[in-house]
C-alpha positions in Angstrom: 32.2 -23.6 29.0 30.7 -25.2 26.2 27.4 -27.3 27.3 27.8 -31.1 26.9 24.9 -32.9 24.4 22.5 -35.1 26.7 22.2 -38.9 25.7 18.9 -40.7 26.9 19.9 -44.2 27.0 17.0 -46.8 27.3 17.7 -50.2 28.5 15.4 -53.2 31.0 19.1 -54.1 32.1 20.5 -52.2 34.9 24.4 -53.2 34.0 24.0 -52.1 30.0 22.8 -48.7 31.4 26.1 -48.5 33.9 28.3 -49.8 31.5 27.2 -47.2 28.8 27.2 -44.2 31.1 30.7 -45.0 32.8 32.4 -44.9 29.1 30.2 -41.7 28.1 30.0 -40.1 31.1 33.5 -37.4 30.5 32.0 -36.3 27.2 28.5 -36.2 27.2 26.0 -35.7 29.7 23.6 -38.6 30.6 20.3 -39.9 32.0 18.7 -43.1 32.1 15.2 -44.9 31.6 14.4 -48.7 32.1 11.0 -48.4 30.0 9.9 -47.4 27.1 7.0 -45.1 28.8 10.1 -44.1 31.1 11.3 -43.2 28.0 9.1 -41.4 26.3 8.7 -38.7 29.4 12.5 -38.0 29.6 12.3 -37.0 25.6 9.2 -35.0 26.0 10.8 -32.1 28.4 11.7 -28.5 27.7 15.3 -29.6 27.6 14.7 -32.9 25.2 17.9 -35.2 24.8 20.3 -34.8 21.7 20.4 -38.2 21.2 19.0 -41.8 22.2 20.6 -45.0 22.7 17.6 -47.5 22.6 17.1 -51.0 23.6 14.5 -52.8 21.5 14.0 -55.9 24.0 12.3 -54.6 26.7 9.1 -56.0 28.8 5.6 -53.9 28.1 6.8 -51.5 25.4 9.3 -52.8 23.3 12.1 -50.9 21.1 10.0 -50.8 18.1 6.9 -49.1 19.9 8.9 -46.9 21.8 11.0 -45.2 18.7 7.2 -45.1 16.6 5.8 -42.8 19.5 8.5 -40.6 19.6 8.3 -39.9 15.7 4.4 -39.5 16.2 4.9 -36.9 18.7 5.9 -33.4 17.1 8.1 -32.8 20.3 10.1 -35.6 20.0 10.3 -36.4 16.4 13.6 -35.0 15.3 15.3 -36.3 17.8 18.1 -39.0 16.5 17.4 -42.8 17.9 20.5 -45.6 18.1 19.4 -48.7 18.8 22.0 -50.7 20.5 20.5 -54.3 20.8 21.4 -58.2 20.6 19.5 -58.6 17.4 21.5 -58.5 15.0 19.7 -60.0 11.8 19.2 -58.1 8.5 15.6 -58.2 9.0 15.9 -56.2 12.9 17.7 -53.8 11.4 15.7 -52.6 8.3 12.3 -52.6 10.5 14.4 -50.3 13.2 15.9 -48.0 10.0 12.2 -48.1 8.5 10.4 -46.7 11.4 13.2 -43.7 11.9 16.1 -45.1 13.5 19.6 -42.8 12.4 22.2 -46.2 13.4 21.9 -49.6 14.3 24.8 -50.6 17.1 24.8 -54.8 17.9 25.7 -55.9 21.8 28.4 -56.8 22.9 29.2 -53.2 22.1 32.3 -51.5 21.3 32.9 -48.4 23.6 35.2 -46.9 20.6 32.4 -47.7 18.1 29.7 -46.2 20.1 31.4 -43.1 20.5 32.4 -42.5 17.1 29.0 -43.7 16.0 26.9 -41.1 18.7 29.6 -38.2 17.3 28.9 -38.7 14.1 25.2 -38.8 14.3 25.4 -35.5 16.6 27.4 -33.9 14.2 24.7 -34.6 11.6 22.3 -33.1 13.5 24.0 -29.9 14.5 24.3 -30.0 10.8 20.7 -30.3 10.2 19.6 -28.1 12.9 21.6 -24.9 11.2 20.2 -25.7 7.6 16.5 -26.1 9.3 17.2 -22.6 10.9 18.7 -21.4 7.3 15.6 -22.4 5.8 13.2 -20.9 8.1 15.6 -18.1 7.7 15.3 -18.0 3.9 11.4 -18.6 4.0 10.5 -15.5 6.8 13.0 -12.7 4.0 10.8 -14.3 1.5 7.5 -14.2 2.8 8.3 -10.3 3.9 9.8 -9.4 0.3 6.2 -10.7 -0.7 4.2 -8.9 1.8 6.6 -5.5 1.0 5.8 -6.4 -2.9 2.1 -6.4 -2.3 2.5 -3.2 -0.7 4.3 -1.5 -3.2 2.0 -2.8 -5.6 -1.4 -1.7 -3.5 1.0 2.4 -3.1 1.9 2.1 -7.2 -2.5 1.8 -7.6 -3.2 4.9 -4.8 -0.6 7.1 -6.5 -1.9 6.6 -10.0 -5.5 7.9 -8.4 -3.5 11.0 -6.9 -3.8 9.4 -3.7 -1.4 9.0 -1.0 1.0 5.8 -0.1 -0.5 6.7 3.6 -3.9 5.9 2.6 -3.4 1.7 2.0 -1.2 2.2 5.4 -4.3 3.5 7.5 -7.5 1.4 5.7 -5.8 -1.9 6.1 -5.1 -1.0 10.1 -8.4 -0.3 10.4 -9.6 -3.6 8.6 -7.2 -5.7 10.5 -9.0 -3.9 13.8 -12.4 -5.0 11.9 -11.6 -8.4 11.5 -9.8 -8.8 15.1 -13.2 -7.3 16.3 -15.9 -9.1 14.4 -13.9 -13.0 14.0 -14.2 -15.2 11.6 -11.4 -14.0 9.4 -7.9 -14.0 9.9 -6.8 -10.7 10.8 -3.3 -10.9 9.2 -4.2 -12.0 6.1 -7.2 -9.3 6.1 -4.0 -6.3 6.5 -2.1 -8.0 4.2 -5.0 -8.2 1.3 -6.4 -5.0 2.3 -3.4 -2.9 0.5 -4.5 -4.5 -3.0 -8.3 -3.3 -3.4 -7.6 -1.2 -5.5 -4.9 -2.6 -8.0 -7.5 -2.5 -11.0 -7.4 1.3 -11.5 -3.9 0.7 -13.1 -6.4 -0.9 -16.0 -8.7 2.6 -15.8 -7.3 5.3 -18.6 -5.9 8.4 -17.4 -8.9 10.6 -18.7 -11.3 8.5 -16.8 -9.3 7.9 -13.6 -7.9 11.1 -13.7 -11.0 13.5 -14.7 -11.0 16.6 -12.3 -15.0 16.7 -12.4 -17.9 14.4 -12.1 -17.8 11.0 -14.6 -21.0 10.7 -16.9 -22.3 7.3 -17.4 -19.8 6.1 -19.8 -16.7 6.7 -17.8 -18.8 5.8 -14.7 -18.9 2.2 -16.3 -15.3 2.0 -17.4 -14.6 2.7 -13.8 -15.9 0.3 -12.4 -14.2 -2.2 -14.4 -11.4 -1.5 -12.1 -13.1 -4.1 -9.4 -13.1 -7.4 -12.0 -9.3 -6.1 -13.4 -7.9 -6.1 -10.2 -9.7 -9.6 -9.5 -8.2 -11.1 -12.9 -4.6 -9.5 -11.5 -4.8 -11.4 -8.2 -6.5 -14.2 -9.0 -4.5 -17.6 -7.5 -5.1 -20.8 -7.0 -2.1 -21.3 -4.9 -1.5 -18.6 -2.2 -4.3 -17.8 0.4 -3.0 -14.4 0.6 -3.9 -14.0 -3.1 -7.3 -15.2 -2.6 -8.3 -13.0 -0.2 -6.9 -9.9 -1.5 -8.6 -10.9 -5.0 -11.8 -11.2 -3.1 -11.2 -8.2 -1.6 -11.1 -6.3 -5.2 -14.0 -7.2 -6.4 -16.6 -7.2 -3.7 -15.2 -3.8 -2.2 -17.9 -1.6 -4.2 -20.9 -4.4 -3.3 -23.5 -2.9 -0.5 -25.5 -4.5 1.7 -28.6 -3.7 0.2 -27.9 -4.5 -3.2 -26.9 -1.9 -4.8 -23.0 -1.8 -5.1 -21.1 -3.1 -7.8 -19.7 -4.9 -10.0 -22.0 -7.9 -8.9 -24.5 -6.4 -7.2 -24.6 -8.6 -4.1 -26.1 -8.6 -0.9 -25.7 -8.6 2.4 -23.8 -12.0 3.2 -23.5 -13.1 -0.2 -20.9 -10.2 -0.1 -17.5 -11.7 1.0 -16.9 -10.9 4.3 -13.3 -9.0 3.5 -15.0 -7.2 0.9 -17.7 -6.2 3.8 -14.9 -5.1 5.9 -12.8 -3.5 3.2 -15.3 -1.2 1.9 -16.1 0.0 5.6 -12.2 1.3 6.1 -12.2 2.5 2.7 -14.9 4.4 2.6 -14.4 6.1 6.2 -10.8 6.6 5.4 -11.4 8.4 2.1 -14.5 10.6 3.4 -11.2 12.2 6.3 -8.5 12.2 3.5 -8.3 15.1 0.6 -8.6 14.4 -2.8 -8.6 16.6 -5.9 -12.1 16.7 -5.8 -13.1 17.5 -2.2 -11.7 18.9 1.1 -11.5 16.2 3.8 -14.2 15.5 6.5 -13.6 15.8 10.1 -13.2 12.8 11.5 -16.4 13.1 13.8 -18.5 13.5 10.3 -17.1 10.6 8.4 -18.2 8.6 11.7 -21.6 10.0 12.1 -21.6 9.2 7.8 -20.7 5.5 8.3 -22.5 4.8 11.5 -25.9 6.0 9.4 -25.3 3.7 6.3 -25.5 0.5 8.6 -28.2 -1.8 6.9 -28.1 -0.2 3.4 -24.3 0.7 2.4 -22.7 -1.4 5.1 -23.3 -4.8 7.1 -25.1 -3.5 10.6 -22.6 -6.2 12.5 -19.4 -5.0 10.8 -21.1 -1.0 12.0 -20.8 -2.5 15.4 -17.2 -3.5 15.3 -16.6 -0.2 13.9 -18.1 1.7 16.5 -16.3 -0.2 19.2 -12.9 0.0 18.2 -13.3 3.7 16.7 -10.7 5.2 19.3 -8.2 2.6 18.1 -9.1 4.0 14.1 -8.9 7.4 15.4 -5.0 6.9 16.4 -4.5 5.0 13.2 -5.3 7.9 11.6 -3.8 10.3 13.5 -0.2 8.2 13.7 -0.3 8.3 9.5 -1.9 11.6 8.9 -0.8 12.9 5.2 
């Protein structure tokens, strides 16, 4: 059986309450205040009313008051107001439609009216609950289609470096542990930035990304370019998620003690996801293989990073490291190439 919508009706006069809920009381379900402050704690409940039939002359909180503190509370905002009153001039009824009001009902009341006049404003809202919900339907496919585009985009930049789609997938976990561990970033954006680092080497030619043996100084140089492309690819004023993964490429290669690149800043001049970044990236690529070299074992990669605290890497984000290692260790082990 379908449930019947709850009306809140507010009214100082006992008989108005009785005479509303014995004409309402076969289709909807109802309940009853004599205050405004009454009022406002029958609309703030888990189970809020669909709709509220509100008397504006009432002693201590009047009509007025009483519909401006439920649109000031987020709980009780959306939910549609009637007033059904004896004032009945123009000037009553624009400052009740002005402050939020959906319908403006003059005593003595038609039953017929009312009715028609509560159906239609609860079919509005039914209405408007379904598009909300389409909307923050829409919004959630779009923000993932993003996050899966950034991905992509961060997989396209490891496999033009011979590197592994698995690679992004295990050195963002492990900065999302980072910034869980140390604070004062958001995690979630952290993982979701993390992916991009390294989006500048699409801007590095093959025979310099590429090369099987050791850059010399030249290509060295052109290589690191790849930290201010991939900031000039992310760069955005108006998405956070941007930001930070912009960030994230160009302070990735900066050390604590000076002597990264392309800036070289140090120690918390560095951008704290760039701090974080270049920990998982580095300890990630040390256990991974690459063309050049056979991977680590997983216990000399942590010994490696452990030792650079205080010259390669910030001693604090060392310590995070360290304590959530065993979570980094099945992060690796889960998305093993």
């Amino acid at each position: 059986m379908e449930k019947k919508p709850l009306i809140l009706i507010v009214d100082d006069a006992p008989t108005n309450i009785l005479i509303l809920m014995e004409f309402l009381k076969d289709t909807y379900s109802v309940i009853a205040a004599k205050s405004g402050s009454q009022a406002l704690l029958l609309a703030d409940r888990d189970f809020p009313p669909d709709l509220i039939l509100l008397d504006i002359m009432m002693p201590e909180m009047d009509g007025y008051e009483t519909l401006t503190k439920l649109k000031e509370n987020q709980r009780t905002a959306h939910i549609p107001v009637i007033f059904v009153t004896s004032l009945n001039e123009d000037s009553d009824q624009s400052r009740g439609l002005a402050l939020g009001a959906v319908d403006f009902i003059s005593k003595p009341f038609n039953p017929d009216i009312v009715k028609l006049r509560i159906q239609n404003q609860l079919v509005l809202k039914r209405h408007r609950d379904n598009l909300e919900e389409m909307v923050r339907e829409r919004t959630r496919e779009l923000e993932e289609t993003r996050l899966e585009i950034i991905r992509y985009l961060g997989r396209a930049a490891e496999y033009r470096d011979n590197e592994t789609g698995y690679h992004i997938i295990r050195m963002s976990q492990y900065a999302q542990l980072l910034a869980q561990k140390c604070g004062d970033i958001e995690a979630e954006l952290v993982l979701n930035a993390a992916p991009m680092h390294d989006i500048g080497k699409i801007g590095i030619p093959d025979k310099v990304l590429l090369k099987p043996g050791p850059l010399d100084p030249e290509e060295w140089n052109v290589m690191k370019n790849h930290c201010s492309i991939g900031h000039n690819i992310l760069d955005s004023r108006s998405s956070e998620l941007m930001r930070y993964a912009a960030t994230a490429a160009l302070s990735h290669h900066e050390r604590w003690d000076g002597m990264g690149y392309p800036r070289a800043l140090k120690e918390e001049d560095i951008p704290l996801i760039g701090r974080i970044v270049t920990v998982a990236d580095v300890f990630d690529a040390l256990i991974s293989h690459r063309p050049y070299k056979e991977p680590w074992k997983i216990e000399t990669a942590y010994k490696y990073v452990v030792e650079k605290a205080g010259t390669q890497f910030d001693p604090r984000i060392i310590e995070c490291f360290v304590s959530v290692f065993p979570e980094i260790v099945k992060i690796a082990e889960e998305y093993r190439d």
